[in-house]
C-alpha positions in Angstrom: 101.2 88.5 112.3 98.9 86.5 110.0 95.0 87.6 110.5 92.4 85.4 108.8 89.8 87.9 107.8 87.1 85.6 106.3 86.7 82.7 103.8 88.7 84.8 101.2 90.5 87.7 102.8 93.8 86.9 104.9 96.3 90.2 106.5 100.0 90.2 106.9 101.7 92.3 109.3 105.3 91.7 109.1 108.0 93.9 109.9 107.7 96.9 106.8 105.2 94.6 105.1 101.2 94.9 105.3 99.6 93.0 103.1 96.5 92.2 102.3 95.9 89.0 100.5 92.3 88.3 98.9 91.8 85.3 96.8 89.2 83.0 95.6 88.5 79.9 92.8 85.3 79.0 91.1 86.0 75.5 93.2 87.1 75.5 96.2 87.5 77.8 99.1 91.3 79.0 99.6 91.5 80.2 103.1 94.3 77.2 103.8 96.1 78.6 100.9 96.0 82.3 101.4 97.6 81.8 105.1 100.8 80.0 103.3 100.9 82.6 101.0 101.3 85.0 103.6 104.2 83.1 104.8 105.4 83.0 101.2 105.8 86.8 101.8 107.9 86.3 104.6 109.8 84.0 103.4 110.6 86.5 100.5 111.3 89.0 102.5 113.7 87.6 104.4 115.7 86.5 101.2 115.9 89.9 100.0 117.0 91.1 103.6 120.4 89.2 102.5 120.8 91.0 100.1 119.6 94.8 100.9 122.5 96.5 100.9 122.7 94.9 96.5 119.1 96.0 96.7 119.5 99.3 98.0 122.7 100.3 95.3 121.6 101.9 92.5 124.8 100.1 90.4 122.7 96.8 91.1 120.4 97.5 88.1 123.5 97.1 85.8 124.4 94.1 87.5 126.1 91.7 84.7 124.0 88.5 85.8 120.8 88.6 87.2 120.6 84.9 86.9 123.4 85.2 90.4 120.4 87.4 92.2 117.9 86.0 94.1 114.3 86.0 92.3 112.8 89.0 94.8 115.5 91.2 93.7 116.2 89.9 90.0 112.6 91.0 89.5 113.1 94.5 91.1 115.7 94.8 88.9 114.5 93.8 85.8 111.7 96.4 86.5 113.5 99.2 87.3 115.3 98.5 83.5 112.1 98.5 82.3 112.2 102.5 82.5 114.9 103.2 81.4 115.4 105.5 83.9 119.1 105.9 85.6 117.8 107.7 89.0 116.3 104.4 90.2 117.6 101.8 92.6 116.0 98.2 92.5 113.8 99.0 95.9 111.6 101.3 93.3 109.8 98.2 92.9 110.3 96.1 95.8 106.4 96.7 97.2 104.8 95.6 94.0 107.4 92.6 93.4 106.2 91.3 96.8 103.2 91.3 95.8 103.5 90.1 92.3 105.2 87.0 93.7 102.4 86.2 96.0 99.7 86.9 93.7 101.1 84.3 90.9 101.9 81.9 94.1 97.8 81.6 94.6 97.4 81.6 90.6 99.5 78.1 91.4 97.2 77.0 93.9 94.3 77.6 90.8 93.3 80.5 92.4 91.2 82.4 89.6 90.7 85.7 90.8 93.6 87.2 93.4 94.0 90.9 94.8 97.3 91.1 96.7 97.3 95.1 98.0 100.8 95.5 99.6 100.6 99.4 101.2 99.1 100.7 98.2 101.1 98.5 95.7 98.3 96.1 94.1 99.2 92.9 92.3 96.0 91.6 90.7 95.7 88.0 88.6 91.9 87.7 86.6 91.6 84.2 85.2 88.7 82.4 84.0 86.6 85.3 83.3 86.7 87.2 86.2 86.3 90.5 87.0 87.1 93.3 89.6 87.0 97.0 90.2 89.6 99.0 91.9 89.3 102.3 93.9 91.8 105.2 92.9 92.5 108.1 95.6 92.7 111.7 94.9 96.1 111.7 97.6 98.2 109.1 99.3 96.2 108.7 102.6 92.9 109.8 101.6 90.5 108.0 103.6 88.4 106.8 100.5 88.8 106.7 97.3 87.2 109.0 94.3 87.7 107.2 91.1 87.2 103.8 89.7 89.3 101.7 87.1 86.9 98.0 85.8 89.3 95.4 85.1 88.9 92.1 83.4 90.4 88.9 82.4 91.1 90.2 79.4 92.8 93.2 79.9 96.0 92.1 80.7 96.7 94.2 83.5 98.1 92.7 86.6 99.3 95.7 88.5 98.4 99.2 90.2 100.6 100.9 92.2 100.0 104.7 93.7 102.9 107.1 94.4 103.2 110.3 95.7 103.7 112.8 98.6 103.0 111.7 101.9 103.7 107.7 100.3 105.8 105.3 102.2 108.7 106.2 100.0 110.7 109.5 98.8 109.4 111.5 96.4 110.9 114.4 94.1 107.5 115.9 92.6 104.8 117.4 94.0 101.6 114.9 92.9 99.3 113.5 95.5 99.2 110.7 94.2 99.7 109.1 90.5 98.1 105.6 90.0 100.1 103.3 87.3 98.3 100.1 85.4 101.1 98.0 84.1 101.4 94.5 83.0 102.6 93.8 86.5 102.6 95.3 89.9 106.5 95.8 89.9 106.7 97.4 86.6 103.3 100.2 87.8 105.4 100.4 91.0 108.9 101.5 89.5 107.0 103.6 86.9 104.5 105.3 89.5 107.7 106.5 91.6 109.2 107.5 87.9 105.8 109.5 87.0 105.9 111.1 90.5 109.8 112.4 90.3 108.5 114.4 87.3 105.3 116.0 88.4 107.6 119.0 89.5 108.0 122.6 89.0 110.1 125.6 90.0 108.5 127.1 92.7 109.2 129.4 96.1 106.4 127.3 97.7 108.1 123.7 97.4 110.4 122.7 99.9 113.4 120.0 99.5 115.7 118.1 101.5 118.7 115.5 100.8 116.9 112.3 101.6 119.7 111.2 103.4 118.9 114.1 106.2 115.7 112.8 106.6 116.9 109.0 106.9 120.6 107.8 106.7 119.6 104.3 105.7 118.0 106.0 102.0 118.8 104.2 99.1 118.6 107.4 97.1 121.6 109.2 99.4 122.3 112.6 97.9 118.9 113.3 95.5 116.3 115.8 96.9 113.0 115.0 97.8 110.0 117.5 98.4 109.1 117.4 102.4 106.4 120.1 102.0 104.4 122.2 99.9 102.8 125.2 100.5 100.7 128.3 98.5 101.8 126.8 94.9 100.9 129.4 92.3 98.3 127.8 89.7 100.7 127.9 86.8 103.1 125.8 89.1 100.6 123.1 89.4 99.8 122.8 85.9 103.2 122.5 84.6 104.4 120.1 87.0 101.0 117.8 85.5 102.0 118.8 82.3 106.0 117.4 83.2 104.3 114.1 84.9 102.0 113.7 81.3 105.1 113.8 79.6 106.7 111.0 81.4 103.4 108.9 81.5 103.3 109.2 77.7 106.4 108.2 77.1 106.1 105.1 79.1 103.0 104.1 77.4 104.4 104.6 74.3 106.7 102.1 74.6 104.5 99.9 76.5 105.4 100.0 79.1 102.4 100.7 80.9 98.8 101.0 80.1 97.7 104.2 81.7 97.9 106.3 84.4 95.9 108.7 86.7 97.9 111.7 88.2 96.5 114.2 91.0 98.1 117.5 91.6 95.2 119.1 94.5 92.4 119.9 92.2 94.0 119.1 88.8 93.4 115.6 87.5 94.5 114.0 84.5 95.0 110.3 82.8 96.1 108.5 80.1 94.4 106.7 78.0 91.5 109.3 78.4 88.6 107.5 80.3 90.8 105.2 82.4 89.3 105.4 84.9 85.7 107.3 86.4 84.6 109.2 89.2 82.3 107.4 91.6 79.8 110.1 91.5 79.2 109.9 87.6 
């Protein structure tokens, strides 16, 4: 359940939940810390279990006092809010509020520089000076990673989050994956999904279900999602980047986010330009 990977590095593999927790401090080794952590997570996760089916509705986000949820799912829901978006249920952001909540549970324990990757869905917390680089992949499940994003302490970014076809979750567009930098790793998570709905386009070559036909527990019961896609025209591909752009923009504008990086097979594009670079430049 809990793996100790070295002095720094600790994995969580509980019930829908793999985490990996990295942490350190410019004084003191935080092995101890990270393995409580990773109980933290569980501990979270079984609080929001009490509450799924709230979690799950999308008439939760309008919920009059959020003050009466529980902090996991107050947090998805204030989120989800944050777009401005009416398609989304709270459990848009449930990955990166996991790991949001973990990460600033290790910036208690004066952790200065924590990476808390939950499936993709990456909470990170640069104190102190620190530094990191992150890898970005051209397609959920690539086996390695193409591009590069430098953060620092300064840049007040604390999350990345990658949707997408083929991602743990439902998705209405056709991107392989778009990446998300937000001020937190719920707010990049709820947007990423956001970004991805709209990197669509009308085409023969798409394929879509009801997402309750391909599992009756959805929490998006009655929306179509894209299950495969096949011999896409060019023109298709560039519209549905130029829709996802659109959406990213907008976001930003209102800050929202900070940037994004969207994939659609050979086609890449990001906002701010120079977000991030390829590893071969």
């Amino acid at each position: 359940m809990i793996t100790v990977l070295s002095d720094e590095r600790v994995f969580l593999n509980y019930g829908p939940m793999q985490m990996v927790l990295a942490a350190s401090s410019k004084r003191n080794k935080l092995t101890e810390e990270l393995q409580d952590a990773a109980g933290y997570a569980i501990t979270v996760l079984e609080e929001l279990a009490k509450v799924l089916n709230l979690a799950k509705d999308i008439k939760t986000v309008n919920y009059p006092d959020l003050s009466e949820l529980p902090l996991p799912l107050r947090l998805m829901v204030e989120a989800v809010r944050a777009t401005e978006d009416k398609t989304l249920t709270p459990m848009a952001a449930v990955a990166g509020t996991f790991s949001d909540l973990v990460a600033d549970w290790l910036v208690e324990k004066k952790a200065t520089k924590v990476i808390i990757n939950n499936g993709g869905d990456i909470a990170v917390r640069l104190l102190d000076g620190e530094v990191t680089k992150v890898g970005l992949t051209p397609s959920i499940g690539a086996p390695s990673f193409t591009h590069v994003v430098s953060l620092s302490s300064g840049d007040s970014i604390g999350g990345i989050a990658t949707s997408g076809l083929g991602g743990r979750s439902f998705t209405k567009g056709i991107a392989n994956s778009v990446t998300v930098l937000a001020k937190t790793a719920r707010i990049a998570d709820s947007c990423a999904t956001l970004i991805a709905n709209h990197c669509d386009a009308d085409d023969p070559g798409i394929v879509k279900m009801p997402a309750e036909m391909l599992d009756p527990n959805t929490d998006i019961p009655g929306h179509m999602v894209t299950v495969k896609v096949e011999n896409l025209k060019a023109e298709t591909k560039r519209q549905a980047l130029a829709n996802a752009l659109v959406k990213a923009e907008e976001l930003r504008s209102r800050g929202v986010i900070q940037g994004a990086a969207i994939f659609v097979d050979d086609l890449v594009a990001m906002i701010p330009e120079g977000l991030c670079y390829p590893i071969n430049s």
